[in-house]
C-alpha positions as CSV (number, residue, x, y, z in Angstrom):
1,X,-10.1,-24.4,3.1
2,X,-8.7,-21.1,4.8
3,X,-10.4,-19.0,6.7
4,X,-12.6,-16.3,5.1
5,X,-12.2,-12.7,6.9
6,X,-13.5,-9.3,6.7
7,X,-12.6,-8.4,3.3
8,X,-14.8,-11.0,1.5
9,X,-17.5,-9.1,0.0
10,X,-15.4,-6.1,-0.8
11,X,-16.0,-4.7,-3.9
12,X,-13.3,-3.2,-5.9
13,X,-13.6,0.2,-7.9
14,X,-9.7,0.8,-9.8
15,X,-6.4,1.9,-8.6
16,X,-5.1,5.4,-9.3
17,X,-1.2,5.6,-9.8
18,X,0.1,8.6,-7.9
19,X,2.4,10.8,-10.8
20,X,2.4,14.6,-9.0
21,X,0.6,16.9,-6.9
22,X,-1.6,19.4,-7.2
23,X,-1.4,22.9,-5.0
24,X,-5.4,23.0,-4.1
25,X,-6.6,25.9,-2.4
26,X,-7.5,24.9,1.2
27,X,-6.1,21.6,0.8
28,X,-2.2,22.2,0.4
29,X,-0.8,19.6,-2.2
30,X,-2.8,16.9,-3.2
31,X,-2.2,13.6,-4.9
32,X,-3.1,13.3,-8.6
33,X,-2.7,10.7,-11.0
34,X,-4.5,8.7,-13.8
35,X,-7.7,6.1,-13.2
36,X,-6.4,2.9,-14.3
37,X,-7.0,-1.1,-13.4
38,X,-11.1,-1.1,-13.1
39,X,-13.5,1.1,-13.3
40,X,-14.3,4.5,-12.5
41,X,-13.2,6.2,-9.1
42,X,-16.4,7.5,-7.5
43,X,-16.2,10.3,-4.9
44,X,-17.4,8.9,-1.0
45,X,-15.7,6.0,-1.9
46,X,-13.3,4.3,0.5
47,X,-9.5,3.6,-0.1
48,X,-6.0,2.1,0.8
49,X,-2.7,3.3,0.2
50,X,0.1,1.0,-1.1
51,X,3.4,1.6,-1.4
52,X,5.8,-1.2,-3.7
53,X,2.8,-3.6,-3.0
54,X,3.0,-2.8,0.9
55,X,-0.7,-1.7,2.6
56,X,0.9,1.7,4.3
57,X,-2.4,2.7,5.2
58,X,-6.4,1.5,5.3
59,X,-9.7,3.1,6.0
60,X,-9.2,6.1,4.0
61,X,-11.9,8.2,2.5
62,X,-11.7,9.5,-1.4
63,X,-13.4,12.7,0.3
64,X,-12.9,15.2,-2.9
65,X,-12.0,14.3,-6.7
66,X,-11.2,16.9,-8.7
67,X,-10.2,17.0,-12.4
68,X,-8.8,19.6,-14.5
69,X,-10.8,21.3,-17.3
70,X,-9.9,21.2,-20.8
71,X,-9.6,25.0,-22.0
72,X,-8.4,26.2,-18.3
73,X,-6.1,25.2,-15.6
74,X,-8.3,25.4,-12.9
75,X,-9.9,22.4,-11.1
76,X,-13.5,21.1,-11.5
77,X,-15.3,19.0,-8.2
78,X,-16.4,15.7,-9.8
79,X,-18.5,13.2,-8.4
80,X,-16.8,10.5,-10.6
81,X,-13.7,9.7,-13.3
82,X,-13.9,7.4,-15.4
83,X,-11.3,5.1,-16.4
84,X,-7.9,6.7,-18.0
85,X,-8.8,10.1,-16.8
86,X,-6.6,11.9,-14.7
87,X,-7.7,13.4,-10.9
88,X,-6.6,15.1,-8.3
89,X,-8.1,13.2,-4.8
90,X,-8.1,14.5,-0.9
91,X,-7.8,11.3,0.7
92,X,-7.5,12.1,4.5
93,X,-3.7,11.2,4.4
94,X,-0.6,13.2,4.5
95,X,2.4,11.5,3.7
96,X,1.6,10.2,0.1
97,X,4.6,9.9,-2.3
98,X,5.1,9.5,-5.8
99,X,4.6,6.1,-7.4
100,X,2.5,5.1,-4.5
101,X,-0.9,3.6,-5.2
102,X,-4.8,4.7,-3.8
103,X,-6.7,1.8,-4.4
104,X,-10.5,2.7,-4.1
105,X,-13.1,0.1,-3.0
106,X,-16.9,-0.3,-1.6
107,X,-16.9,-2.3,1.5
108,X,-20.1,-5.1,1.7
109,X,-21.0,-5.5,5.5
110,X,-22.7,-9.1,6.3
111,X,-24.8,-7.7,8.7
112,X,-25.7,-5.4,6.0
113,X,-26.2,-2.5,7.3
114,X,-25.7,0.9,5.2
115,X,-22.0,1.0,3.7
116,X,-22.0,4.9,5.5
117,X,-22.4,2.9,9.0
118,X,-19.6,0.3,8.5
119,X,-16.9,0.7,10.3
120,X,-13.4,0.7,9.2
121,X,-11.1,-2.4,8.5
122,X,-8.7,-1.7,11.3
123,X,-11.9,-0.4,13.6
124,X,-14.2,-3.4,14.2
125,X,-14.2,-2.6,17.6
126,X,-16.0,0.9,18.5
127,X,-15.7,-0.2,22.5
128,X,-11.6,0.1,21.7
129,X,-12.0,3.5,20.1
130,X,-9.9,6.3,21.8
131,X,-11.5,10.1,22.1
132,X,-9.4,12.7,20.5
133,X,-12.0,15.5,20.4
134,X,-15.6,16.5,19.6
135,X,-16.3,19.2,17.7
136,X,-19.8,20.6,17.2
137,X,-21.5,21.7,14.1
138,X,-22.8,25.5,13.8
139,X,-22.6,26.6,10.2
140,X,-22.7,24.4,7.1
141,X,-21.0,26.2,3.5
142,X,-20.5,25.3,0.4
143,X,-16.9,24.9,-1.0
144,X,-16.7,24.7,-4.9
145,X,-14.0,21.6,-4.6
146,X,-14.7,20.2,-1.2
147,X,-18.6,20.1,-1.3
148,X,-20.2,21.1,2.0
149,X,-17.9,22.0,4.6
150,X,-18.7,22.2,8.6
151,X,-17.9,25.3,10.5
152,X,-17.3,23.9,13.9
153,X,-16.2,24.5,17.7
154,X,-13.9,22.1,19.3
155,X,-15.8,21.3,22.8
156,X,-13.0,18.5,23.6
157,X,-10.0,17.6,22.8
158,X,-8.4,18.5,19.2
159,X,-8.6,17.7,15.6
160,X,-6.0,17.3,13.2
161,X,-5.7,16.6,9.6
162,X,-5.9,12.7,9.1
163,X,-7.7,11.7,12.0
164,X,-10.8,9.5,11.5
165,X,-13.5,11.0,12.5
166,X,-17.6,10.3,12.9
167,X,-21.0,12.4,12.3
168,X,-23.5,11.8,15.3
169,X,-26.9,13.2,14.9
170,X,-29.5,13.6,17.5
171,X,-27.3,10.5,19.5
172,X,-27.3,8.1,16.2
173,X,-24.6,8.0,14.2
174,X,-25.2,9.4,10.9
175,X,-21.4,7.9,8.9
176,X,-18.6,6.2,10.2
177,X,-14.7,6.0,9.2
178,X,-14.5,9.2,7.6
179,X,-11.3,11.7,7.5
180,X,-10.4,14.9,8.2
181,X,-9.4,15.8,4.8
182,X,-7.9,19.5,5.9
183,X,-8.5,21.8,8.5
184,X,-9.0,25.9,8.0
185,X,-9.1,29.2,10.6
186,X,-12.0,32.0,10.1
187,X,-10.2,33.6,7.4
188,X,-9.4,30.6,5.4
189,X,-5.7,29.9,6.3
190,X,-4.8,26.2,6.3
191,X,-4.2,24.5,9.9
192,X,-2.7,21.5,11.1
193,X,-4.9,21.0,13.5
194,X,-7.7,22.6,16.4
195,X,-7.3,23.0,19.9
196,X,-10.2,22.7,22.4
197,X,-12.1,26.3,22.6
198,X,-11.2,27.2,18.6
199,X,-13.6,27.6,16.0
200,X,-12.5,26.6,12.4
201,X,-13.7,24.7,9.1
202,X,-14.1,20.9,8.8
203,X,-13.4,19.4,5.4
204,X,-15.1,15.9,5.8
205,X,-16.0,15.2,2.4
206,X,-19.4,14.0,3.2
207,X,-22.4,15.7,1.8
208,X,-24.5,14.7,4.5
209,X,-23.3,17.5,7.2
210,X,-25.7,19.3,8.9
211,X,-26.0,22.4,11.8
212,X,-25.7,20.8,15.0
213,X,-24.0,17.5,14.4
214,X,-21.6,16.2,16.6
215,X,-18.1,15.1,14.9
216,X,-16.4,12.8,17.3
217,X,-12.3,11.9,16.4
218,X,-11.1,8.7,17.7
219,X,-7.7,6.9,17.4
220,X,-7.9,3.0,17.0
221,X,-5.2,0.6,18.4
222,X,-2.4,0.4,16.5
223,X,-2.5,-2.7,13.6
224,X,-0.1,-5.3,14.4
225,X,0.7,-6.6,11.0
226,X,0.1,-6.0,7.0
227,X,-0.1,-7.2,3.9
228,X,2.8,-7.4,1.5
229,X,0.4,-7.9,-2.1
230,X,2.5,-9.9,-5.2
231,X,0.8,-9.3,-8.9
232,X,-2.6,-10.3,-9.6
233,X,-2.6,-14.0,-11.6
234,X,-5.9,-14.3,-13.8
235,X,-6.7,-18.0,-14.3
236,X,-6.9,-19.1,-17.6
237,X,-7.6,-23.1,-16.7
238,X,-8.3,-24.7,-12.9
239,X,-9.2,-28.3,-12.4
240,X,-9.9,-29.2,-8.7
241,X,-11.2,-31.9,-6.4
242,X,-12.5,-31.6,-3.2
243,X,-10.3,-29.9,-1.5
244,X,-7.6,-27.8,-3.2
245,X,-7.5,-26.7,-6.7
246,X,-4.6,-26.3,-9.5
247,X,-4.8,-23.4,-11.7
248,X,-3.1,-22.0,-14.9
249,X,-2.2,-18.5,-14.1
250,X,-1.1,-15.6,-16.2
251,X,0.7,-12.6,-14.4
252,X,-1.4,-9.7,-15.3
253,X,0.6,-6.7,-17.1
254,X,-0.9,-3.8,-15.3
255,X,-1.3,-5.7,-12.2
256,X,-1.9,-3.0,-9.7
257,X,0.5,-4.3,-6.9
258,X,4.5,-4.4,-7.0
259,X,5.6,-8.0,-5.4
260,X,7.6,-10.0,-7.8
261,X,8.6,-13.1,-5.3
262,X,5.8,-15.8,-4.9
263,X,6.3,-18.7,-3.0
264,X,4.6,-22.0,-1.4
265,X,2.9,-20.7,2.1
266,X,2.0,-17.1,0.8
267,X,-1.7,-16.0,1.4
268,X,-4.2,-15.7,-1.2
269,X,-7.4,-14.2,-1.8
270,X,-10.0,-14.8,-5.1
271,X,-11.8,-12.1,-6.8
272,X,-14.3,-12.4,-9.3
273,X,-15.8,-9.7,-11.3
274,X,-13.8,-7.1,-9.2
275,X,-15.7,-8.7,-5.7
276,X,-13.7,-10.5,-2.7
277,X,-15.1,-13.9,-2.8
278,X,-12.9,-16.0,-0.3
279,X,-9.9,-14.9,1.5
280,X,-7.0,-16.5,4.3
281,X,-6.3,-18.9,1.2
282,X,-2.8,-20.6,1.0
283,X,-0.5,-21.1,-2.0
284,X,0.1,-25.1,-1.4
285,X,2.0,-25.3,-5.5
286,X,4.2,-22.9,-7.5
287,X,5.6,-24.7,-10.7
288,X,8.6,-22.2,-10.7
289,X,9.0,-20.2,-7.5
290,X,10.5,-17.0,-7.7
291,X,10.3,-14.0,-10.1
292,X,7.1,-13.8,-11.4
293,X,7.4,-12.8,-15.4
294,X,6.4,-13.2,-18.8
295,X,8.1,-15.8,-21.0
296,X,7.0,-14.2,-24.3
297,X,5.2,-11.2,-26.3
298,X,2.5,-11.6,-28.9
299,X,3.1,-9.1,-31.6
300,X,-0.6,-9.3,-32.6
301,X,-2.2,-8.2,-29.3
302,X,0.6,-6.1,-27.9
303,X,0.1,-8.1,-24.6
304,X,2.5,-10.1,-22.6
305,X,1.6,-13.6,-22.4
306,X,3.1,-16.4,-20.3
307,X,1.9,-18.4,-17.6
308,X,2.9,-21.1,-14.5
309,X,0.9,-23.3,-12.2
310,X,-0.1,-22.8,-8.9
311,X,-2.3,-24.9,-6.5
312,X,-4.4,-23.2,-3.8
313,X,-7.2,-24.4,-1.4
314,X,-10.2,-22.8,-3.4
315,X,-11.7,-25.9,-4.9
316,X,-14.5,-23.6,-6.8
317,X,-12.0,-21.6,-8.7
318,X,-13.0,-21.3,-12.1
319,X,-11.7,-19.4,-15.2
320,X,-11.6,-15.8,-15.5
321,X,-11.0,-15.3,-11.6
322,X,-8.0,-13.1,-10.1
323,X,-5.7,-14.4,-7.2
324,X,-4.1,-12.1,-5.5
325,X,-1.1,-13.2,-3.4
326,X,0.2,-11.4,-0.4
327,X,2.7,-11.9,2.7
328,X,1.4,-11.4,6.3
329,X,4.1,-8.5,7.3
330,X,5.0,-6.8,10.5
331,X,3.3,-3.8,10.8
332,X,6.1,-1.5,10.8
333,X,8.1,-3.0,7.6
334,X,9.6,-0.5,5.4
335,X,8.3,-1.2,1.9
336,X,11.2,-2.2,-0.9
337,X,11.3,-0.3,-4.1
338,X,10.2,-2.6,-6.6
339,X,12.4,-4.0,-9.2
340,X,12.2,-3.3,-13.0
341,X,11.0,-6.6,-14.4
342,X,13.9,-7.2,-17.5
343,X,11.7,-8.5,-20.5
344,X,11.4,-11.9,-22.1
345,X,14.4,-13.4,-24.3
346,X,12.1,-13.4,-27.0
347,X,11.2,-10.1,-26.8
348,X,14.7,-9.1,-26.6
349,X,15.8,-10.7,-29.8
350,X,13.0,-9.0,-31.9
351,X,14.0,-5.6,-30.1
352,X,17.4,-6.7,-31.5
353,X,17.0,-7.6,-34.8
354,X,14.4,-4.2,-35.3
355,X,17.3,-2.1,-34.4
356,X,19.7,-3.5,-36.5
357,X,17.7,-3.3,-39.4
358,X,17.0,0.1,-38.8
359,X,20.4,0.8,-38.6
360,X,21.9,-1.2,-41.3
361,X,19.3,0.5,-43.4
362,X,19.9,3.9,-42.4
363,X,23.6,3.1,-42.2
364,X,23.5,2.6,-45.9
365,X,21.6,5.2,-46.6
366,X,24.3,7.7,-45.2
367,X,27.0,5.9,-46.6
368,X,25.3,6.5,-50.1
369,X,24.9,10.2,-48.9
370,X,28.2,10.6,-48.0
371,X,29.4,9.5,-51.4
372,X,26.8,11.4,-53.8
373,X,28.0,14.6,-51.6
374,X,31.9,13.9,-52.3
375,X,31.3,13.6,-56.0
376,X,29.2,16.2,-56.6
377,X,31.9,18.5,-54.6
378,X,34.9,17.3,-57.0
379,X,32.3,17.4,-60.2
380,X,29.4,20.0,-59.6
381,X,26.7,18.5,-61.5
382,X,25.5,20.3,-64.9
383,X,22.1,19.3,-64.9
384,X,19.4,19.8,-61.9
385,X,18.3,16.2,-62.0
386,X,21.2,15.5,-59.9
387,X,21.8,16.4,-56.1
388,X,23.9,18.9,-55.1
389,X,26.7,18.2,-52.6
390,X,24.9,20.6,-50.1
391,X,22.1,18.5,-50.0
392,X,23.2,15.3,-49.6
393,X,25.6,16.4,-47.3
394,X,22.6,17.3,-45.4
395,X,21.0,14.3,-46.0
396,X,24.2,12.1,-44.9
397,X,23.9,14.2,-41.8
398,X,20.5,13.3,-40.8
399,X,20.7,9.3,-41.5
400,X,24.0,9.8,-39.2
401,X,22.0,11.2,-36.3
402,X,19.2,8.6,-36.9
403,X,21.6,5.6,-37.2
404,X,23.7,7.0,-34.1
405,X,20.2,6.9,-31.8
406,X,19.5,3.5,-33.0
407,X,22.7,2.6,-31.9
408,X,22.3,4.4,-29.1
409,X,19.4,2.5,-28.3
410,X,19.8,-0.8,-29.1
411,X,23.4,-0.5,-26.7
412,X,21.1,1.1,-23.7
413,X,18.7,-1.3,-23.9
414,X,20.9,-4.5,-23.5
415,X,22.7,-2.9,-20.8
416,X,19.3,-2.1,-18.7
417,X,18.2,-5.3,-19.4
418,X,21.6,-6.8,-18.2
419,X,21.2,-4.3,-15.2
420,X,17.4,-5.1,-14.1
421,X,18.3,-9.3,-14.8
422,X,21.1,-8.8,-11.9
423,X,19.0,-7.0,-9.7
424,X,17.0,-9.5,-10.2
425,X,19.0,-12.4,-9.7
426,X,19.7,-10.9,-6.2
427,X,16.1,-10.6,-5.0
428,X,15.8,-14.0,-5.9
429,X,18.8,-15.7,-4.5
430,X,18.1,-15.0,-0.9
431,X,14.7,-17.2,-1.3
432,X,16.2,-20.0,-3.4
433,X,19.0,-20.4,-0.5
434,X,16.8,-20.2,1.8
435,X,14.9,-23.1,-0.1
């Protein structure tokens, strides 16, 4: 079996799809996008940013979730979203971008100490920490979006937006792997960051703040490598032995993760009910290496279906369970923009034959327009039972523009789909020469 490591236990909460940003007073622009792929997203909670499947960054804090109100356009502090609603998040990081992914999670220590106290992914070493600065407490507020903010004085070093940061309390820490979610002067302007000697507002997102706690930044040492995540494949059927164990697996449609290639020698982990349950797995059997997709559509459900066989070192794998693929990368490779995924043949032909029937009915309908209009202009009618050439002239109008965006359509489509099958094709090739 591979080797389990530090994520096992880890608990995940849903995804959040980044589609905008949000101007939030004494924040700047802010991420905000739609709770999808789990659950709800719960404020306090930690996070990871992916970007076309590639962790960008880890240890991030979801230290204020806002949503909007229904009659207004201002912004309302929640403490959670539920799934499908939309939110704005501070997440302690500054370079987000649109399409990227904040995946929210709880991390389960085994020593199990409070989840507050547990250190960071990319921290598990406080002796290798790096001082930044120290700030100390002297005024706590309230913010109405941020919660309880810390009016502080940098004794040492500096602060900047980003950085982690801890509480310490009478010499005890109080939490660990927090944020700076955004930085403010006396009169509220936003900052970048705080020298040693100036005074200025903390936004920690951590209700717990008090006067007179210590806020320590640190830098970690640099990760040397990251993950590259494929789609998740739910197993619908595994029979194992001893060691290994072969699953059916269906691609899941709103798989939170962009990688399309998966091959023999890939990492896996297993989740079940949302919760890391073994990890440093390997992918010994693909039955069709390459582009993961879906061979077909079932009309009744509206879901993708399709599925291939892969074999993986988790002999307790058992139905309903989640694999979740991923490359070991280094840590400084650029992410690829995903590919569109062009659709099953099947799918195509039905698309086909629906738009032809549209517009071989619609088509008919306008030629039939057309002609009532022409007679009824060379022989007005006499009676009102029959249409006037002015309104089936209109009508022969309409059923034009309908059949010409049918058209229209059904052309586009097959040429996209011709498009995204090349692009494709050319992802692929490199890995089938190279096999």
């Amino acid at each position: 079996m591979g080797m389990q490591t530090i994520w096992v236990g880890e608990k995940r909460l849903c995804q959040v799809t980044v589609s905008g940003f949000q101007d939030v007073p004494g924040f700047g622009l802010l991420p905000e996008g739609r709770v999808n792929g789990g659950g709800k997203i719960v404020r306090g909670a930690r996070a990871r940013l992916l970007r076309h499947g590639v962790v960008i960054a880890e240890d991030l804090r979801i230290g204020a979730l806002m949503t909007r109100t229904y009659l207004r356009s201002r912004l309302e502090a929640k403490e959670r979203v539920d799934i499908l609603g939309r939110c704005v998040m501070a997440i302690g990081h500054r370079h987000v971008l649109d399409g990227d992914q904040i995946q929210a999670y709880v991390r389960t220590d085994p020593a199990g100490i409070r989840s507050d106290l547990a250190p960071g992914y990319q921290d598990p070493f406080p002796e290798q920490r790096r001082l930044l600065g120290r700030a100390e407490v002297r005024e706590v507020a309230a913010d109405p979006l941020a919660g309880p903010v810390a009016r502080a004085v940098v004794a040492e070093g500096r602060l900047a937006v980003g950085a982690r940061v801890r509480v310490v309390r009478d010499g005890r820490p109080v939490v660990e792997a927090l944020r700076v979610l955004a930085l403010a002067d006396g009169g509220g302007g936003p900052l970048d960051e705080l020298s040693h000697g100036c005074a200025g507002t903390l936004f920690l997102g951590h209700p717990d703040i008090r006067p007179g706690d210590i806020v320590h930044a640190y830098d970690v040492p640099p990760p040397q490598q990251t993950e590259g995540r494929k789609r998740l494949l739910t197993v619908m059927s595994a029979g194992s032995n001893a060691v290994v164990a072969v699953a059916r697996v269906q691609p899941a449609q709103f798989s939170p993760h962009g990688g399309e290639q998966l091959a023999v020698g890939h990492r896996a982990r297993v989740l079940r009910d949302e919760v890391v349950v073994a990890d440093g797995l390997t992918i010994g059997f693909v039955q069709e290496p390459g582009l993961l997709r879906e061979v077909a559509v079932d009309y009744g459900t509206k879901a993708r279906v399709g599925w291939l066989d892969v074999g993986l070192d988790f002999p307790s794998l058992q139905h309903g369970d989640e694999i979740e693929p991923y490359e070991v990368l280094p840590a400084d490779h650029e992410p690829e923009p995903e590919i569109n995924r062009p659709v099953s043949r099947r799918f195509l032909v039905g698309y086909t034959v629906g738009c032809g029937a549209v517009i071989a009915l619609f088509g008919s309908l306008d030629i039939w327009a057309g002609v009532t209009a022409w007679r009824s202009f060379r022989k007005p009618p006499t009676d009102d039972t029959t249409m006037d050439w002015g309104s089936a002239l209109g009508l022969a109008l309409f059923f034009t523009v309908i059949t010409a965006m049918c058209t229209w359509m059904l052309v586009m489509g097959h040429i996209r789909q011709r498009q995204w099958r090349e692009r494709a094709r050319r992802r692929t090739a490199p890995a089938d020469k190279a096999a």
